[in-house]
VOGU-3710 file (C-alpha; in Angstrom, 3 decimals, decimal comma):
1> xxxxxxxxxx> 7,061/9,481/25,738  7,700/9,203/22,023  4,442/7,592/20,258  4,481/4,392/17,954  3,362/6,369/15,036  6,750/8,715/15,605  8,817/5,581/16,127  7,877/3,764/12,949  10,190/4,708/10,211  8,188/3,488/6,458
11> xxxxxxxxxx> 10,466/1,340/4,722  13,050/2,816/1,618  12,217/6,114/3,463  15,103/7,846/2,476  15,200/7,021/-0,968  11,344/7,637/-1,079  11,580/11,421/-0,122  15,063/11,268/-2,460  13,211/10,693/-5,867  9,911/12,995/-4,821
21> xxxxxxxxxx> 12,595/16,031/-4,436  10,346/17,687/-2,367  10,102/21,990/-2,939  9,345/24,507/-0,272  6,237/25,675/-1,649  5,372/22,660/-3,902  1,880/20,730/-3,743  2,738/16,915/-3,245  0,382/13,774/-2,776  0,834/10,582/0,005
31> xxxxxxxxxx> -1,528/8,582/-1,566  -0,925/6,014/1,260  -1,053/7,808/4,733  -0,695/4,814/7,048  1,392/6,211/10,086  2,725/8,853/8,202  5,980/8,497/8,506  6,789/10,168/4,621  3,432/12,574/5,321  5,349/13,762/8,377
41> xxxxxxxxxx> 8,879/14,559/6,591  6,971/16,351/3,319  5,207/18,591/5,655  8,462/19,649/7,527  10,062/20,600/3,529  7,265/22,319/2,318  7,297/25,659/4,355  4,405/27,873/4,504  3,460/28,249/1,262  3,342/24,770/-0,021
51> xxxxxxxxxx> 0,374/21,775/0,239  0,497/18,099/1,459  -2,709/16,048/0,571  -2,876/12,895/1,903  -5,423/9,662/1,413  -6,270/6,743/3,642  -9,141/4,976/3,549  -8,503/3,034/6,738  -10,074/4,734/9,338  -7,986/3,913/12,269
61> xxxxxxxxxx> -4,867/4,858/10,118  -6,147/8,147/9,001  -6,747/8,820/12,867  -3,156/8,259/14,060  -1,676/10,229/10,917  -3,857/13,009/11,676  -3,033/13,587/14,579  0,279/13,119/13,923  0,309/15,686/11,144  -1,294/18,234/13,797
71> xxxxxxxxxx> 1,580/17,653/16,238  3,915/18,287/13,264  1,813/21,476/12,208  1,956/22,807/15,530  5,415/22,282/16,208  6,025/24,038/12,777  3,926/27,043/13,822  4,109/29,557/11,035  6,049/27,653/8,984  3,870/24,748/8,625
81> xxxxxxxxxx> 2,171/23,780/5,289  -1,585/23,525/4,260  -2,254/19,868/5,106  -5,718/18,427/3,493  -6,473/14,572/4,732  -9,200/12,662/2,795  -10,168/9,464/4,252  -11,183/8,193/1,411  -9,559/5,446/-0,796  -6,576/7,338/-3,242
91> xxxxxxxxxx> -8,980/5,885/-6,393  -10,781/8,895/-5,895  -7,862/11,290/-6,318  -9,056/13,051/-9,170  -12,259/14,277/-7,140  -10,100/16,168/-4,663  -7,206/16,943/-6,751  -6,660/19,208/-10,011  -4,987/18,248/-13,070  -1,899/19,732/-13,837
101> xxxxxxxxxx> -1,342/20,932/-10,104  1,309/18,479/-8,157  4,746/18,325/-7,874  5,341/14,940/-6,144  3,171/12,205/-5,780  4,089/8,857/-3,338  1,976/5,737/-3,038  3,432/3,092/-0,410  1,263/-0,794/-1,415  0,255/-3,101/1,125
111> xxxxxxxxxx> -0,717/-3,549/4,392  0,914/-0,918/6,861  2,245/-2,315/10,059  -0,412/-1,119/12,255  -2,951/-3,229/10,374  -0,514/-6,549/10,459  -0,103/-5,764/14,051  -3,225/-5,820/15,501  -5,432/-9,047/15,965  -8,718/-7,635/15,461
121> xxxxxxxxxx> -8,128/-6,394/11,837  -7,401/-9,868/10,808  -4,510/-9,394/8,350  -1,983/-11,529/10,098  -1,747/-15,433/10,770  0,409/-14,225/13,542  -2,445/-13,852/16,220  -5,782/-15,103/16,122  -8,544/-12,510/15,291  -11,789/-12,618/13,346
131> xxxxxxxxxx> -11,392/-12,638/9,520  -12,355/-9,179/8,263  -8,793/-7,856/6,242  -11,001/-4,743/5,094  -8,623/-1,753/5,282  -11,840/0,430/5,178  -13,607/-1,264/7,972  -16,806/0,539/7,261  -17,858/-1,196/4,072  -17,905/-3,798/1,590
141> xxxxxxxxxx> -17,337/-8,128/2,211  -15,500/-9,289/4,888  -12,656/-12,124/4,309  -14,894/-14,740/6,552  -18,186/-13,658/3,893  -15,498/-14,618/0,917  -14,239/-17,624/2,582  -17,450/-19,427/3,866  -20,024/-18,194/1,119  -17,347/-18,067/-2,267
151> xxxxxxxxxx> -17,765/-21,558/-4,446  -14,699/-24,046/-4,000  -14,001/-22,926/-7,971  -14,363/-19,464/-7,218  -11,974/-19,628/-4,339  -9,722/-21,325/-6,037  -9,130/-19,217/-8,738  -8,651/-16,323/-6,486  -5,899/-17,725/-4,496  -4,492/-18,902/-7,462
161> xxxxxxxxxx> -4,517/-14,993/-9,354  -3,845/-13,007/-6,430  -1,411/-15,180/-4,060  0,544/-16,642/-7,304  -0,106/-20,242/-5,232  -0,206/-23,279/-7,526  -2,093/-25,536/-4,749  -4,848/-23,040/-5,174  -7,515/-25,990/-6,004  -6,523/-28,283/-2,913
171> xxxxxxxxxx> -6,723/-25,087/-0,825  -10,111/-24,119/-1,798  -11,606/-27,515/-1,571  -10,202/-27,697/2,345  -11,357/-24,409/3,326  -14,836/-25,626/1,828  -14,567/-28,573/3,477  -13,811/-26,979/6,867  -16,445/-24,211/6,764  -17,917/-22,746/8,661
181> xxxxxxxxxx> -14,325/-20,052/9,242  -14,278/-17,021/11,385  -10,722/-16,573/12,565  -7,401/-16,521/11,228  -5,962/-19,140/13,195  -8,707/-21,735/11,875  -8,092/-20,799/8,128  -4,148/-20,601/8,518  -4,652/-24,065/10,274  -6,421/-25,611/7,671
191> xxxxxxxxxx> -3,972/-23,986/4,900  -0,931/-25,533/6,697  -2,464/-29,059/6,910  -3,432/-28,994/3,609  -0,185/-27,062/1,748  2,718/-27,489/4,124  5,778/-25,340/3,041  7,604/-26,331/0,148  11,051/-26,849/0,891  12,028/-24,094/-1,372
201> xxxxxxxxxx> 10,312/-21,788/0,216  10,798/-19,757/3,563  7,053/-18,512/4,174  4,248/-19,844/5,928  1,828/-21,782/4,150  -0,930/-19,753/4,498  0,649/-16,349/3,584  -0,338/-16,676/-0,538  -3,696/-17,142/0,607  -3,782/-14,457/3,075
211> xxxxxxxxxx> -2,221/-12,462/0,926  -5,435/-13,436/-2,125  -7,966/-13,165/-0,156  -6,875/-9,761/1,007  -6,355/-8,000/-2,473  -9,573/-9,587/-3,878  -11,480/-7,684/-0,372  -10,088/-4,645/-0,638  -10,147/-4,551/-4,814  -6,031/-3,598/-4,299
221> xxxxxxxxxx> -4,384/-3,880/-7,840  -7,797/-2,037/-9,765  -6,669/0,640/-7,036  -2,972/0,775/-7,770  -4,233/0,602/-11,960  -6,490/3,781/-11,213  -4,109/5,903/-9,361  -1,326/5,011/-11,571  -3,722/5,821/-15,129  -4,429/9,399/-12,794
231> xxxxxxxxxx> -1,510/10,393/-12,109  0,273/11,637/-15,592  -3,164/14,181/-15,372  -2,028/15,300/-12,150  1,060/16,054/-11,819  2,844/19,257/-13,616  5,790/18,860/-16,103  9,231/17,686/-14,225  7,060/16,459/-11,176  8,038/13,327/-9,376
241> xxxxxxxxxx> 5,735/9,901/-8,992  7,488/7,499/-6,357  5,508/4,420/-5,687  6,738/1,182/-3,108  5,336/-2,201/-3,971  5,196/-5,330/-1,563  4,954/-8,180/-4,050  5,308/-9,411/-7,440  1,478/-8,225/-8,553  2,073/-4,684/-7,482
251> xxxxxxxxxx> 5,279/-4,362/-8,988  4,903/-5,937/-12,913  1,690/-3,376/-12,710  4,010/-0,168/-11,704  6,516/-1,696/-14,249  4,025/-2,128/-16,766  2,690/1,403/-16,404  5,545/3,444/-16,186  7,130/1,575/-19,467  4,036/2,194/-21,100
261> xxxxxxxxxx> 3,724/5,797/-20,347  7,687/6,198/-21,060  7,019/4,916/-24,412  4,266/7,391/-25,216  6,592/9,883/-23,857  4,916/10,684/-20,742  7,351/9,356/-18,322  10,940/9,544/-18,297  11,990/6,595/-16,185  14,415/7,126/-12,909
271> xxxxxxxxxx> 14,959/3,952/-12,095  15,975/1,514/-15,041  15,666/-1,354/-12,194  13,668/-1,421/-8,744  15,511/0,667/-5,592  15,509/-2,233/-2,749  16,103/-2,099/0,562  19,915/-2,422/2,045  21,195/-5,020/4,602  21,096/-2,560/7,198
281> xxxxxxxxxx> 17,424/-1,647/6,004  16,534/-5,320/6,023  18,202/-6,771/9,354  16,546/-3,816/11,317  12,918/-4,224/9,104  12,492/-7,677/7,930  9,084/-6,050/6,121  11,911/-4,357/3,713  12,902/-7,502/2,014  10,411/-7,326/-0,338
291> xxxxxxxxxx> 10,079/-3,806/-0,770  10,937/-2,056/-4,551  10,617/1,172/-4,622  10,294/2,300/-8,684  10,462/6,205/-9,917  9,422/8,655/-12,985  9,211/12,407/-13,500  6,193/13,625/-15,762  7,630/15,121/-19,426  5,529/17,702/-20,902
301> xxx> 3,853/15,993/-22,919  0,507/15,740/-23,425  -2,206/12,384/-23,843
//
């Protein structure tokens, strides 16, 4: 029976592993395990003498690509690469990774679909679950500790910055209103009574707050800022950086970086505009609609 980690195909795959023009023998970085659906593919190009290191801070994640990496491994035999898996977020890159020593680097933002899947992580409006949205379940504030002990000002703000939601202050002053929260279903209700969808828009109501609240938990765009201030020090000269955003935050700071770096002459830029998903893509994964996929190979130069 094929597992659901084997079945699940990461969106803009193809065009992913394209741009990272992965080398038998090279050293390349997932800085995004989830599944491991591009892990999986890298370690089947490297051959035997090359490296795939891999980061996911999610514990339940980095469980299911593990083992799916071993399975890979062992159906490789001889031929299969050195695979090193930190479970650790990919912030901390440069304390398990050398300067100067990779060839192709891939970060996939956002959620992965086995954390919007399940109930108990409490990502999704979807299905009721308890209001956690930590993607490293072992540490730091829960969404319900945001939501019920946050001020209305400081909760507005925050849904306001990081879910782009103009309604931000009638949210906040609801979900105060209606606290005590604990599950999805009573803060999605609440949003949805409060905001209903503009008629210009396709979304639930409650998705640009579930969306806030879950970058200000898990600290998501100072992640994305680290990795992407790292990685010129990491990779070698003509080495590939492919990174996959989910929304307009993620995106105008890959933008931002890589036209910053091009102009210091770091980065030559691949893609002059975003790679998106096609119909195909889309009809078969409606998570691809909002996927761009943006790409630069390191110059030689130095900072």
């Amino acid at each position: 029976m094929t597992k659901p980690t084997e079945r699940h195909v990461p969106v803009l795959f193809e065009e992913a592993i394209g741009f990272l023009r992965v080398r038998a023998g090279g050293t390349y970085v997932d800085c995004t395990l989830g599944l491991a659906g591009h892990a999986a593919e890298i370690v089947r190009l490297l051959g035997p003498a090359g490296r795939l290191i891999g980061f996911d801070r999610d514990p339940e994640a980095f469980a299911l690509a593990k083992a799916r990496l071993d399975r890979v491994c062992e159906e490789l035999g001889s031929q299969a690469p050195q695979a090193t898996l930190v479970g650790e977020a990919f912030s901390s890159i440069e304390q398990h990774v050398k300067p100067a020593s990779v060839d192709g680097l891939l970060a996939d933002f956002g959620v992965s679909s086995l954390q919007f899947d399940e109930a108990h992580r409490g990502f999704s409006f979807q299905a009721d679950g308890p209001l956690d949205m930590r993607m490293d379940t072992r540490s730091g504030p829960t969404a319900a500790q945001v939501v019920n002990e946050a001020s209305e000002r400081e909760l507005a703000n925050l849904i306001y910055e990081y879910g782009e939601d103009r309604r931000s202050r009638r949210i906040a002053r609801a979900i105060v209103r209606g606290r005590p929260l604990t599950t999805t279903g009573e803060l999605a209700r609440i949003v949805a009574a409060t905001a209903p969808t503009m008629k210009s828009e396709r979304i639930h109501p409650a998705t640009r707050t579930f969306q806030a609240l879950r970058i200000y938990v898990n600290r998501e765009l100072d992640e994305i800022r680290a990795l992407l201030e790292a990685a010129p020090r990491l990779l070698k000269p003509s080495a590939r950086l492919a990174v996959i955003s989910f929304h307009s935050l993620e995106d105008r700071i890959a933008k931002d970086s890589l036209r910053e770096g091009a102009q210091k002459g770091i980065w030559e830029i691949l893609t002059r505009k975003p790679v998106t998903a096609g119909e195909e893509e889309m009809e078969r994964n409606p998570r691809s609609r909002s996927a761009k996929l943006r790409a630069a190979e390191r110059t030689a130069s130095r900072f």
